[in-house]
N, C-alpha and C positions, 0 to 999 in steps of 0.2 A: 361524423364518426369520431367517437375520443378515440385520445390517443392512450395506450397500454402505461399504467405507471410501474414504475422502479423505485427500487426505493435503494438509496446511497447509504450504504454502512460505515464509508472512510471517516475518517475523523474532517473536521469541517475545515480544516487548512486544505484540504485537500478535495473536499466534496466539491464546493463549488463549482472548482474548472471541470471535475467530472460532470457535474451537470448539465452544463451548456453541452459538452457533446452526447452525453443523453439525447437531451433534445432534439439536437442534430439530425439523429435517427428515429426521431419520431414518435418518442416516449416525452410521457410525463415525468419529471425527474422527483424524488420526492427523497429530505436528505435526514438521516438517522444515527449521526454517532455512534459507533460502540464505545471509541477511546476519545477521553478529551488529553490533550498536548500538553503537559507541563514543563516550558522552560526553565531550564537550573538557570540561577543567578552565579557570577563569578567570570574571572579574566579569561582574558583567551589563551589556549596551551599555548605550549613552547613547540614549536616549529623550527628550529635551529638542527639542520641536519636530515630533514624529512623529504625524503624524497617522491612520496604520494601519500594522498588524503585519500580516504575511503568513505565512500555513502552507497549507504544500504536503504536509505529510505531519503525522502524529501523532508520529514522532517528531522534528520539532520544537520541538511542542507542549512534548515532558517535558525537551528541551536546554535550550528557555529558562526553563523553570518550575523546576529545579533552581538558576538560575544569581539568580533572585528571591526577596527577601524576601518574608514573609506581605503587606505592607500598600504594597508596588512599585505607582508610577503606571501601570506598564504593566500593568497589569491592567485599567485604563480606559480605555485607547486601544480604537478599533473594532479587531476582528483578522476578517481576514479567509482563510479557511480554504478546502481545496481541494477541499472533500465533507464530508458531514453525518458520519462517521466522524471526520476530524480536528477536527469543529467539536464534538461529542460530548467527546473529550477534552480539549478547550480548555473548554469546560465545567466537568469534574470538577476541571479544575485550576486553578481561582477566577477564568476571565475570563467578563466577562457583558456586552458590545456587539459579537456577533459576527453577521456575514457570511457566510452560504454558498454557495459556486460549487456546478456541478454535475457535479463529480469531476474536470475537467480542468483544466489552465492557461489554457488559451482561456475557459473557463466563468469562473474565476476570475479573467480581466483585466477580463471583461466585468460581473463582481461590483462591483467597484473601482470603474471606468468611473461604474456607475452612480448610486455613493453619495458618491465626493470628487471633486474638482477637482483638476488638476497643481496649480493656481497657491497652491493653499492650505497645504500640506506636506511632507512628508517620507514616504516609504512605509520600512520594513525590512523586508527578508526574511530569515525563520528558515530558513537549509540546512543543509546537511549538506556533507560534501570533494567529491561528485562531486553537479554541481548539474544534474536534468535539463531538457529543457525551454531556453526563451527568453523565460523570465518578467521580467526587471530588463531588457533591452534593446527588447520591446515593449511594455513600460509605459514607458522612455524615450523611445522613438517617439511615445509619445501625449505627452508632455511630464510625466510624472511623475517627482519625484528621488526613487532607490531605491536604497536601503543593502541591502547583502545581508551579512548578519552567519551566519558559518559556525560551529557548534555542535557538531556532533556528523559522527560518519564511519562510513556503511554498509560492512563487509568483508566480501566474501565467502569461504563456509567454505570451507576447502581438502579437506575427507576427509568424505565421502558418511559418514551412520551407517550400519554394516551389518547390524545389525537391522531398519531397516526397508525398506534394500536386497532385502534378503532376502523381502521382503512382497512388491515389485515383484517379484522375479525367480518366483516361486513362482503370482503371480495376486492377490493377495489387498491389492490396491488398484485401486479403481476410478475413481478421478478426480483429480488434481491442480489444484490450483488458483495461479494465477501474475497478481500483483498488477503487477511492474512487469518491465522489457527485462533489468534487471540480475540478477532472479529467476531466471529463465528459459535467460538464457544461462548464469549458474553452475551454473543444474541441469542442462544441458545437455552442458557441458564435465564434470562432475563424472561423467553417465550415461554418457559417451563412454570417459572414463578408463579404465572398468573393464567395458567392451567388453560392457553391455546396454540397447545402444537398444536391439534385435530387442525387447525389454520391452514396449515402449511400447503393441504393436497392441494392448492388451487393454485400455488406458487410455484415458480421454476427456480433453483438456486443456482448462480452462476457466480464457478470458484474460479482463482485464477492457477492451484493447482490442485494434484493429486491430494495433494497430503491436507490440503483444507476442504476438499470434497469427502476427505474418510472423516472430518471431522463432522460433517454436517450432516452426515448421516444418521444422525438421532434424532432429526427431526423428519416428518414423513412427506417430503417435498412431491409436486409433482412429476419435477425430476430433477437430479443435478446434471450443469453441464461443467463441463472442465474446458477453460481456454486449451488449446493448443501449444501454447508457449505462455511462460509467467510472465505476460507484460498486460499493461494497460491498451495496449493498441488488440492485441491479441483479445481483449476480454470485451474489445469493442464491436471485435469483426462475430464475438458469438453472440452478442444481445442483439446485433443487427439482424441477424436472424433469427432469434428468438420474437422479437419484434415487429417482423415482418409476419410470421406464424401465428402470433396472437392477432395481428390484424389482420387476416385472413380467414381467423377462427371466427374470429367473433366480432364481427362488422358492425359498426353501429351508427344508429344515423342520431 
């Protein structure tokens, strides 16, 4: 029987470890960029005064960690992280007083909220050039000062691979997976370009929220599913079932 293929949208800092748990469950993992990572060159901020770091994504995590020495204060500042995946690699990459929201920015103010005081510090935010969200001006609303320190710049690809276009166009992917708005729409413009949405009906799209499932409704999926909660663990427990469904469907020896 094959196994059901996936195809990984994350950028490939990231695809990878998705992929082994693909696997995991029983899929073919199959990995697809929309955004390649571009690390800013330059020192590391100034942290004198900072009373938490903030990450919104894991690629943060490896913009500031690049920009730190081994034995950098900011390693001991609280960081507070935007789901158990970014706090996972804040982890691996020598910070240990961390904070985890519960994959969103809302979840993540509400992190913060709980653990410091405005009157006490300084908050920075690790981003990236295109900042989503209204993370530094509603944590201003609550009265917190937030530095947002810009690191690294998500680009989206401009030329679909066509090998594994050629997977789409033929049948022989069954799920795609779409992490954020900016995924979605390049894969979108990208499937458009070269005139095979018609593709899509044989495909399931699996968002990790509401607001990147409206986005992907321009394409004529055979369905989208929306995780339950915007985490990685959460978008795991819906491919596992998607997964199991298509092997069910469609048995093969």
């Amino acid at each position: 029987m094959l196994r059901p293929s996936v195809l990984i949208t994350r950028p490939k800092e990231d695809a990878d470890h998705l992929a082994s748990a693909v696997h995991t469950l029983g899929a073919n993992p199959l990995i697809m960029p929309m955004l390649n990572i571009n690390y800013l060159e330059g020192s590391a901020p100034n942290f004198v005064g900072v009373g938490g770091i903030l990450f919104t994504s894991s690629n943060g995590v490896r913009a500031l960690s690049l920009r730190l020495p081994s034995e950098h204060s900011a390693f001991s500042i609280p960081i507070f992280a935007v789901g158990e995946a970014t706090a996972e690699k804040a982890r691996e990459n020598g910070f240990s007083n961390i904070f985890v929201g519960n994959g969103d920015v809302k979840a993540l103010i509400s992190c913060v909220k709980s653990n410091l005081s405005p009157q006490t510090c300084e908050l920075v935010h690790i981003a990236g050039v295109d900042v989503a969200g209204n993370l530094s001006r509603e944590l201003g609303t609550l009265g917190f000062k937030i530095r947002t320190e810009v690191l690294y710049e998500a680009e989206p690809v401009k030329i679909i691979d066509y090998q594994l276009l050629n997977k789409i166009k033929s049948g022989k992917v069954d799920c795609i997976l779409f992490f954020s708005t900016r995924t979605i729409k390049t894969f979108a413009s990208l499937i458009e370009s070269v005139d095979c949405s018609r593709s899509m009906v044989t495909i399931d799209a699996v968002c990790l929220s509401d607001t990147i499932a409206r986005e992907a409704e321009i394409l004529p999926w055979r369905q989208v599913v929306v995780c339950e909660q915007p985490t990685q663990q959460s978008l795991l427990t819906a491919l596992r079932n998607l997964v199991a469904g298509r092997i069910n469907e469609y048995p093969r020896v």
